[in-house]
VEXDRENGU-801635 format. One record per residue (C-alpha): x, y, z. Coordinates in steps of 0.25 Angstrom, whole numbers, plus 5000, padded with zeros to 4 digits. Each point is the difference from the previous one (the first is absolute). Last residue first. Example, Ala and Ser with C-alpha at 12.3 -4.5 7.8 and 13.67 -1.06 7.14 Angstrom:
<kollos>
5055 4996 5029
4994 4986 5002
</kollos>
This chain:
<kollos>
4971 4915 5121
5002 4995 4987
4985 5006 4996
5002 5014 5004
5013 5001 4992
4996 4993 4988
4988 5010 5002
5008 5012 4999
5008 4995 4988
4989 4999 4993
4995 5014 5002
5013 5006 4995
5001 4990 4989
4985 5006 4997
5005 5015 5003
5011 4998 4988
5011 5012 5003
5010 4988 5001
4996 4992 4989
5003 5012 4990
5014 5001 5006
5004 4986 4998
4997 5001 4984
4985 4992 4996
4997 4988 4992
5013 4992 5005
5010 4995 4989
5001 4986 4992
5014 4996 4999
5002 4987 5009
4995 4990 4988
4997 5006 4986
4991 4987 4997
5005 4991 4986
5013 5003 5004
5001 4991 5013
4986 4992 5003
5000 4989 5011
4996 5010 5011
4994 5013 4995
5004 5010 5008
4999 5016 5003
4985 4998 4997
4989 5008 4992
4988 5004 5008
5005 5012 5009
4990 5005 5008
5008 5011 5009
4999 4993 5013
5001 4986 4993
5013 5006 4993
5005 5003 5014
5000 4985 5005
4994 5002 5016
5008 4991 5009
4996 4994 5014
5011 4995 5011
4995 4997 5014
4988 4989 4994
4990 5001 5008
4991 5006 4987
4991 5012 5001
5010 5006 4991
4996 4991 4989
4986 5002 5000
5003 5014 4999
5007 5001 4987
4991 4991 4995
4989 5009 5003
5009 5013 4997
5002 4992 4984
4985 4996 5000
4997 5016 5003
5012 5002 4988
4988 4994 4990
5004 4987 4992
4987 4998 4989
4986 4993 5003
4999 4988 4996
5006 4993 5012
4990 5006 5012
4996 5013 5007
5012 5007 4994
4996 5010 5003
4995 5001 5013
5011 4995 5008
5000 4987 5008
5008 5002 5013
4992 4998 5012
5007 4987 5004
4991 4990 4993
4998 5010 4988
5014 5000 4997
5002 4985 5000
4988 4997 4991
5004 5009 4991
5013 4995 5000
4994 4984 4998
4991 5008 4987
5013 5003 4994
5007 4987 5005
4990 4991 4992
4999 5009 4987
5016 4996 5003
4999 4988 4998
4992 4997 4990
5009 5009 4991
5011 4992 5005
4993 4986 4996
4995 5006 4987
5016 5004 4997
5005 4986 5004
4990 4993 4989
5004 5008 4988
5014 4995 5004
5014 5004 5005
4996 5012 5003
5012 5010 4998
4996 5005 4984
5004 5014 5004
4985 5005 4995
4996 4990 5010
5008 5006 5009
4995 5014 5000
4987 4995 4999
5001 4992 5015
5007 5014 5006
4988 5009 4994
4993 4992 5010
4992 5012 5003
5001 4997 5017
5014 4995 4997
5005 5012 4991
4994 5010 5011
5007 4993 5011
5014 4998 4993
5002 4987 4992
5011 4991 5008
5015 4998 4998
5002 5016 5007
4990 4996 5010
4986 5000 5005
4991 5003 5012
5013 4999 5010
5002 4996 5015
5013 4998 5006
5000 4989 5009
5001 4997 5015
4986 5000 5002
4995 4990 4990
4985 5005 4994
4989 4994 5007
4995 5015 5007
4998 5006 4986
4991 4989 4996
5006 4991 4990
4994 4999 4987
4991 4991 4996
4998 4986 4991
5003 4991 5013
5012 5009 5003
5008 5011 4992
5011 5010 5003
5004 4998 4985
4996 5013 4996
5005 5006 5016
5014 4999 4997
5006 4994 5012
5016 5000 5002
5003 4991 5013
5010 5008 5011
5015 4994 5004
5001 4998 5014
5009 4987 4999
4991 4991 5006
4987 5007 4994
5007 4998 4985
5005 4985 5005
4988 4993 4998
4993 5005 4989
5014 5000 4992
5001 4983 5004
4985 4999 4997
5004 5002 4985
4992 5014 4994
4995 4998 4986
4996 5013 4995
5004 5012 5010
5010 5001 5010
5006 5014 4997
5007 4999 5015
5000 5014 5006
5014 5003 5008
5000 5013 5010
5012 5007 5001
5008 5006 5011
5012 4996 4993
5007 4993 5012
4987 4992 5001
4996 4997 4985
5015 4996 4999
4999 4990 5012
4986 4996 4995
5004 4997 4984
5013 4993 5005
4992 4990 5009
4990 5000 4988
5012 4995 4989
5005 4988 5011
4983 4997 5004
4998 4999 4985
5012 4992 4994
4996 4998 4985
4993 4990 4993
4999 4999 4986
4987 4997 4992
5000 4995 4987
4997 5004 4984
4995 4993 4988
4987 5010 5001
5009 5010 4998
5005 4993 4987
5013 4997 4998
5012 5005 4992
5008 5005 5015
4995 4993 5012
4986 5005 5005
5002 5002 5015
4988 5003 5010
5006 5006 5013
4999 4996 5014
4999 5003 5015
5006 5015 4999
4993 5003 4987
4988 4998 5005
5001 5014 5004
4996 5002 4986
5003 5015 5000
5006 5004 5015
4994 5012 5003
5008 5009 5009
4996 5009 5011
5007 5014 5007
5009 5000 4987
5014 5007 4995
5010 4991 5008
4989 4987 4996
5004 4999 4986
5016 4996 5003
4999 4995 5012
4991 4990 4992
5010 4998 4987
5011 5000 5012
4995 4989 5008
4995 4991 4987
5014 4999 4995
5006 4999 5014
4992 4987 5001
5012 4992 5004
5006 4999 4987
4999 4986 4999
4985 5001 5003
4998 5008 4990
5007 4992 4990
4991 4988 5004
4987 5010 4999
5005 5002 4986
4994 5013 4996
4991 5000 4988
5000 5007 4987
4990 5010 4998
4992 4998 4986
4987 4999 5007
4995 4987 4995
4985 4996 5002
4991 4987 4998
4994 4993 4988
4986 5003 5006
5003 5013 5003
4985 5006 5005
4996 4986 5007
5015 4998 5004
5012 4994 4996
5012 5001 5007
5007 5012 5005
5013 5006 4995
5015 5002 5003
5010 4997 4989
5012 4991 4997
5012 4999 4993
5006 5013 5007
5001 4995 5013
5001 5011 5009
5011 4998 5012
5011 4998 4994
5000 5012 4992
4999 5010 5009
5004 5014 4996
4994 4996 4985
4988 4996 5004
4998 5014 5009
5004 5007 4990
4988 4995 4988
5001 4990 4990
4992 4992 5007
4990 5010 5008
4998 4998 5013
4992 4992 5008
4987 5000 5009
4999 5016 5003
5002 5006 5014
4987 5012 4999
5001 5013 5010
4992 5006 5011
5006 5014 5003
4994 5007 5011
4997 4989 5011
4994 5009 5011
4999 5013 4992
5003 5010 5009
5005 5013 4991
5013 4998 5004
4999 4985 4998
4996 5001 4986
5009 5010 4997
5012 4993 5004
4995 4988 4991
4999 5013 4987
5013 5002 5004
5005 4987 5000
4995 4998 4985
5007 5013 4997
5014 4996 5006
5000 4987 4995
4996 5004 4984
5012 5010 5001
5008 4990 5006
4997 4990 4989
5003 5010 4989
5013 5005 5002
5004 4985 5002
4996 5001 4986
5008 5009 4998
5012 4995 5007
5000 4989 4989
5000 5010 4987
5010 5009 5008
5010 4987 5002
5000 4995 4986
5014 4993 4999
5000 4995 5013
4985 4995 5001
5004 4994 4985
5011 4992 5005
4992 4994 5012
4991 4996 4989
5011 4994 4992
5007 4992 5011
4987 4993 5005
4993 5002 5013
4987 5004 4994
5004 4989 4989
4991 5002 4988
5009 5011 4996
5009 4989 4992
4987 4996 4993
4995 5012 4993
4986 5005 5005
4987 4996 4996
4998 4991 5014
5007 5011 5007
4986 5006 4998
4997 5012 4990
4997 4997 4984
5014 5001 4994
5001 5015 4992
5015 4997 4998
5006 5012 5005
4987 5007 5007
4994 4987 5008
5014 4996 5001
5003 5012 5009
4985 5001 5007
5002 4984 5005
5016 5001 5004
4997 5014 5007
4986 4995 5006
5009 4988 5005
5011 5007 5005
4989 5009 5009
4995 4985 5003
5014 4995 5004
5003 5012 5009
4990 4998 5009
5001 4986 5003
5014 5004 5002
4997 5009 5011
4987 5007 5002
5007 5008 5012
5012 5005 4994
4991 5005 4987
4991 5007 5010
5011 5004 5009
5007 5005 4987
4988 5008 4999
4999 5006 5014
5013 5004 4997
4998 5008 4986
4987 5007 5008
5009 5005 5009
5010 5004 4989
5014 4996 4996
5001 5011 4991
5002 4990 4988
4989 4991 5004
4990 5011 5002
5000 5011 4989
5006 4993 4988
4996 4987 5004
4986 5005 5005
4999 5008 4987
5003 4988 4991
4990 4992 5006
4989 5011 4997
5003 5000 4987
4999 4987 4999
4986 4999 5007
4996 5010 4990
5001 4990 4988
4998 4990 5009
4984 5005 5003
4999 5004 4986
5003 4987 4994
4994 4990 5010
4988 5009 5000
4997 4996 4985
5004 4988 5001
4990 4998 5012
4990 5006 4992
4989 4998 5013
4987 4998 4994
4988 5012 4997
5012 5009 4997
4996 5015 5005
5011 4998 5009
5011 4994 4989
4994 5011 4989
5003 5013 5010
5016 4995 5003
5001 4998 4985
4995 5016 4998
5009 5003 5011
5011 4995 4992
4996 5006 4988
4997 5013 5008
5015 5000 5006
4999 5002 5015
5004 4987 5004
5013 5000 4992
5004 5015 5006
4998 4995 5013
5008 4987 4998
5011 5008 4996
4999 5011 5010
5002 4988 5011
4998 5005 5013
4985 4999 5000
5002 4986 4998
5009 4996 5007
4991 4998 5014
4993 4990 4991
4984 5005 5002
5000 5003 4984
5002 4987 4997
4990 4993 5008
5006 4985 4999
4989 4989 4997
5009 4997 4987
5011 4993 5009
4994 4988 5004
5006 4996 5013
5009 4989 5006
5000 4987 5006
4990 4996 4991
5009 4998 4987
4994 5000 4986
4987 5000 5004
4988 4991 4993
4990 5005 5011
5001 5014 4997
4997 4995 4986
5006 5013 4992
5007 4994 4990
4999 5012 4991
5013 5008 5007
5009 4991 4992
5014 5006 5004
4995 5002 5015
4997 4986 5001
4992 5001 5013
5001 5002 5015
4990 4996 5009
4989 5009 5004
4991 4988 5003
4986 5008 4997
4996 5010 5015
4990 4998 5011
4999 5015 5008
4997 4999 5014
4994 5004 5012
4988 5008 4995
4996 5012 5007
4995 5010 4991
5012 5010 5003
5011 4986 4996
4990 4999 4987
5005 5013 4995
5013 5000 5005
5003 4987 4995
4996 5002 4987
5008 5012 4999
5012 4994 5005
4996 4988 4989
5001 5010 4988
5014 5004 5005
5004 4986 5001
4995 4998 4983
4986 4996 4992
5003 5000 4984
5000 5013 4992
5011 5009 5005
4993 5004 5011
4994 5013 5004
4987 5001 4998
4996 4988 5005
4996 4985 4997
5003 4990 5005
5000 4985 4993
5015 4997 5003
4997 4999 5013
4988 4988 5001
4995 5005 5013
4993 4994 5011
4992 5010 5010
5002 4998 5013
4992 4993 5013
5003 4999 5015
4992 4991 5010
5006 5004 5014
5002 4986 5008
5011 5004 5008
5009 4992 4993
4996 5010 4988
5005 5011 5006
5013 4995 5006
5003 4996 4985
5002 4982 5000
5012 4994 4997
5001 4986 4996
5001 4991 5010
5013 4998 5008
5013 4991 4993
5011 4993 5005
5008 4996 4987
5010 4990 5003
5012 4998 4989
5007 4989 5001
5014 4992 5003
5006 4988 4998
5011 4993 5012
5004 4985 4996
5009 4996 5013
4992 4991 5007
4986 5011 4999
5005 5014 4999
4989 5011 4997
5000 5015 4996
4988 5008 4999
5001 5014 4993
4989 5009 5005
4991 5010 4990
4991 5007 5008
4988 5001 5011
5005 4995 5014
5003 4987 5003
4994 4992 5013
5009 4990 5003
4999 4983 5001
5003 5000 4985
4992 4989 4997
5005 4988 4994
4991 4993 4990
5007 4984 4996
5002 4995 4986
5005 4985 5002
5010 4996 4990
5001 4987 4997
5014 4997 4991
5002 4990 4986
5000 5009 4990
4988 5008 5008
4991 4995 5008
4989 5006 5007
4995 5007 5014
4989 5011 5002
4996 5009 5011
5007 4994 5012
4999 5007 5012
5012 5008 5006
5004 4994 5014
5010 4990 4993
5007 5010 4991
5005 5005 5014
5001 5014 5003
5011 5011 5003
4999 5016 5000
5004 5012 4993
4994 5013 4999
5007 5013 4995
5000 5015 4998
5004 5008 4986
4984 5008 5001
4997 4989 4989
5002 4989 5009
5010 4988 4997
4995 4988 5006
5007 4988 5006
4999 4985 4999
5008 4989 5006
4991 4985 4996
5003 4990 5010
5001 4986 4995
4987 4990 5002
4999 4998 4986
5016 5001 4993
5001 4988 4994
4985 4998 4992
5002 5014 4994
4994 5012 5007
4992 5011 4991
4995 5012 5005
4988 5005 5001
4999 5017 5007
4989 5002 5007
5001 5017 5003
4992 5006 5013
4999 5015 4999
4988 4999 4992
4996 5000 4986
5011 4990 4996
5012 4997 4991
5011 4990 4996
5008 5002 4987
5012 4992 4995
4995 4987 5008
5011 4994 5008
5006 4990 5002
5002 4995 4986
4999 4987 4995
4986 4999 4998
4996 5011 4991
5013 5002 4995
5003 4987 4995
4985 4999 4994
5005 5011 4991
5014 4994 4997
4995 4987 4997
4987 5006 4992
5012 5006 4992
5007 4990 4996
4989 4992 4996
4999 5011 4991
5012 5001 4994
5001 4984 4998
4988 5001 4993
5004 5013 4991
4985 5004 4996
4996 5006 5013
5013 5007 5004
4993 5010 5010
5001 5015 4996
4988 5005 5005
4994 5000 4987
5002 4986 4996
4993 4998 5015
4989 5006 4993
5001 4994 4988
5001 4986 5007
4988 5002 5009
4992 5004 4987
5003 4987 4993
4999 4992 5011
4985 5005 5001
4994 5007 5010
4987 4993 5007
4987 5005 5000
4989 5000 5011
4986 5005 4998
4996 5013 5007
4994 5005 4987
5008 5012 5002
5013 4990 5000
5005 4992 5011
5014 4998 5000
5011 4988 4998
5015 4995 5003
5006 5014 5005
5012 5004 4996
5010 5007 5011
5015 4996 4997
4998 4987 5008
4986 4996 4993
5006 5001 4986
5013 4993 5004
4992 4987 5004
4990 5001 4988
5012 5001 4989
5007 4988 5008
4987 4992 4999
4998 5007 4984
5013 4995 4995
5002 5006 4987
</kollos>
């Protein structure tokens, strides 16, 4: 293995050489993981002459070519390097832009009035690199820009980008604040036994009347809809689409029509399962996969029978649906058939992954064969996605019916799942032989693996970015905001090559101000604003750009700390979204009793006897630092007075409060601290051992709305925002 050619291709496809770790001591990576990394991405690391090969080529491209595949900016000014061979300096340079709108720019310059930003040898040539700037104002898109230079013409896409968009209201400086909602968790009278749309335009009316200006909402992603029990919303099986268990069956416009289902739904044994899914203290999400397809086939046949075959109105606007989705579209309603088929006939665990390895191939001869064959089982599925689409816009239209500046906030997870549709519709750009984690830290000491494959920032690239375009374009057409997880994400990602160790893993880099041009122009034509989930180790290069590109910071007022105390109210980030806790963290009541630290020691997640006296140490600290917060603004309940005594809803308002004193425009409330939840939604680094993403809310949506504390509450968020 030749480690100097191994180190050169490393840094070209976007490997970093060392990291500070949470001791703030540098480490280096070793050949070993630099090599199964780039093993994963496909690079010919043991074959020598292959891999010298491929450093030629890669290094080929860099400096050989005109121009850059991708050039972007935040403004309308786009600096594009191109690179001029030792003959041809001095030559003019033709170049002209394609706009967007259809029109064009074009214009001559000469390579000898562009600055030189680098120059080097390659077999034998100098090339110097030298940053032409388009000398034109662009307006925001996707422009093509073409460029001759002695007869070599190249090309490349030049993204003109504005900040992220901002809602009028909040420009303006009003400070808005929601509730934040785990939706599988809610209750009501009415559901099938797990939180669904119709549940949500219920909450939003409530709260929309209250004068909260939005609603943050789990990653709906959609899942494996042949194993309902992997239920992660943050493991999703493709995120360009929508979980299909949050349907309300009853409000599908089939559903009075259909005698069939009528007559099912009324049964009392099926009533009587209906009756144990609600009163179900975690969501039985096999339970509800069953009797919500059951139904929901019904429901299919009565649309084909009553809608498709007369030609319908509601028939078109669901072939638009499918026209619209395009291929995309169809691939993952082939892929729920394929995964629910094989599921059933050879009782295969779900994924592609399980499946057998002709159908592997989403563009192969046998599962285009099987879409033919199995039309219906395909269709429904396509069935499904629209009835998701049309209630989940509903409940957007709702919101901004009722006022709701923002409406909607939702949650862009990190990765996808890899066995999952979106992996399978696009697989040259995950690299299955790998996974995304986090190095160690002083509660992972041997570091993390998410068992999400990543995508290959060189593939994504090579596609332009279209990937990463239509997976947000995607998520934000139902949002007014949208939380990016791991934000980090966009600068670099930890990769642990596959049979190693997380802590054996690396960082790979990724092109930021390329993926945040894209973010912006989609964030503007969307209408959505963009949170950055930038917590944990944040690199300079995501502090900087966030405010450049407009996206807001993600504060979570537990780790709002400074010089052993909290921050005031007025010290808190303005553009940022605000929040006490979240759904990785212990809820208010779980904190202030640190039932959060017994619950995992009873996990065995401390690494040591050592570790656990440290947390409990610090928290005793943090408890009596919130005290001290509160009663420095006026806040500081009665009871409790101080860390011995037991969590009271009066430290819950007080919190509450504290936090909508802050500057920051965006403030979330987590509905399980309003009702005094203790046990969590998540336990990070556990999977079986905790029920993860099943535990319900205390209380069903229309007892909270008739409770005068939430009533009261709500009324002093109000007065203290203004």
């Amino acid at each position: 293995m030749d480690t100097t050619l191994i180190d050169r291709l490393a840094r070209l496809r976007g490997l970093g050489d060392a990291y500070h770790d949470y001791r703030g001591q540098l480490r280096y990576f070793s050949h070993e993981t630099k090599a199964g990394i780039l093993r994963a991405m496909g690079c010919p690391v043991d074959d020598p002459a292959g891999l010298a090969a491929a450093l030629r080529d890669l290094e080929q491209s860099r400096t050989a070519k005109l121009l850059p595949r991708i050039a972007a900016a935040r403004d309308a000014r786009i600096a594009v390097d191109i690179n001029v061979g030792a003959r041809d300096f001095g030559r003019s340079l033709a170049w002209s832009v394609n706009l967007e709108d259809g029109s064009c720019r074009d214009g001559v310059v000469s390579t000898a009035d562009c600055p030189e930003v680098w120059r080097g040898e390659f077999e034998g040539s100098w090339t110097t690199r030298r940053r032409f700037e388009l000398p034109l104002d662009l307006p925001p898109g996707y422009h093509e820009l073409h460029a001759v230079l002695s007869g070599k013409s190249d090309h490349c896409l030049a993204i003109a980008s504005p900040p992220c968009y901002e809602p009028p209201a909040v420009a303006q400086g009003r400070r808005l604040w929601g509730v934040a909602v785990q939706l599988y968790t809610l209750r009501s009278r009415n559901n099938w036994g797990i939180g669904d749309f119709s549940d949500l335009k219920l909450l939003t009316r409530w709260l929309a009347s209250h004068g909260a200006g939005f609603i943050g909402l789990n990653p709906l992603h959609a899942l494996a809809a042949a194993d309902p029990e992997r239920s992660s919303p943050y493991s999703a099986s493709s995120r360009l689409f929508l979980n299909v268990l949050y349907i309300a069956v009853p409000d599908v416009p089939e559903f009075p029509e259909c005698a069939a289902a009528g007559e099912r739904v009324a049964d009392p044994s099926f009533a009587d399962r209906l009756s144990k899914l609600r009163a179900s203290h975690h969501v039985d999400y096999r339970g509800i996969a069953e009797v919500k397809f059951e139904i929901l086939e019904l429901l299919y046949l009565e649309f084909c029978g009553g809608h498709l075959a007369a030609g319908s109105g509601r028939a078109r606007a669901f072939c638009a649906f499918v026209a619209a989705g395009g291929a995309l579209l169809r691939k993952h309603a082939l892929f729920d058939a394929l995964d629910r088929h094989f599921h059933a006939t050879l009782n295969t665990a779900s994924g592609w992954l399980n499946w057998p390895e002709e159908f592997r191939d989403a563009s192969g001869a046998a599962a285009a064969r099987f879409a033919e064959q199995h039309p219906q089982r395909v269709e429904f599925f396509l069935y499904l996605q629209w009835l998701a689409h049309e209630q989940l816009q509903s409940v957007q239209v709702l919101a901004r019916d009722l006022e709701m500046p923002i409406g909607l906030y939702g949650d862009y997870a990190v990765g996808a799942s890899p066995s999952g549709s979106e992996t399978w519709t696009d697989r040259a750009g995950y690299r299955m032989d790998a996974e995304i984690g986090a190095p160690p830290d002083p509660l992972a000491l041997k570091g993390q693996g998410w068992g999400i494959p990543p995508q290959d920032p060189h593939a994504m690239e090579t596609q332009r970015l279209q990937g990463f375009a239509q997976l947000i374009r995607h998520n934000m057409r139902y949002y007014g905001a949208l939380r990016l997880d791991h934000v980090m994400a966009l600068f670099r990602l930890w990769w642990i090559p596959a049979g190693r160790s997380p802590a054996e893993g690396a960082y790979v880099h990724y092109p930021l101000n390329q993926l945040l041009s894209v973010l912006a122009i989609e964030s503007q034509r969307a209408a959505c604003l963009v949170v950055g989930e930038d917590l944990g180790v944040v690199p300079d290069e995501i502090r900087h750009a966030m405010p450049e590109y407009g996206l807001y910071h993600y504060k979570v007022l537990m780790f709002e700390k400074q010089d052993g105390r909290f921050r005031r109210p007025d010290e808190l980030a303005r553009r940022a979204l605000a929040t006490v806790t979240t759904h990785d963290l212990p809820t208010l009541r779980s904190f202030w009793e640190r039932c959060d630290i017994e619950l995992r020691r009873q996990l065995n997640l401390y690494p040591s006897q050592e570790v656990q006296n440290e947390v409990l140490r610090e928290r005793e600290h943090d408890r009596w630092a919130l005290l001290a917060a509160l009663r420095e603004q006026g806040l500081a309940p009665d009871h409790p007075s101080t860390p011995d005594e037991p969590f009271t809803p009066e430290l819950a308002r007080a919190v509450h409060l504290y936090l909508a004193r802050s500057r920051s425009l965006l403030a979330a409330v987590q509905i399980e601290d309003l009702l005094g939840v203790v046990d969590p939604v998540n336990v990070p680094g556990t999977n079986r051992e905790y029920p993860n993403w099943q535990r319900k809310l205390t209380a069903d949506i229309e007892e909270m709305t008739t409770r005068a504390d939430f009533d009261a509450l709500f009324g002093e968020l109000n007065r203290a925002r203004r």
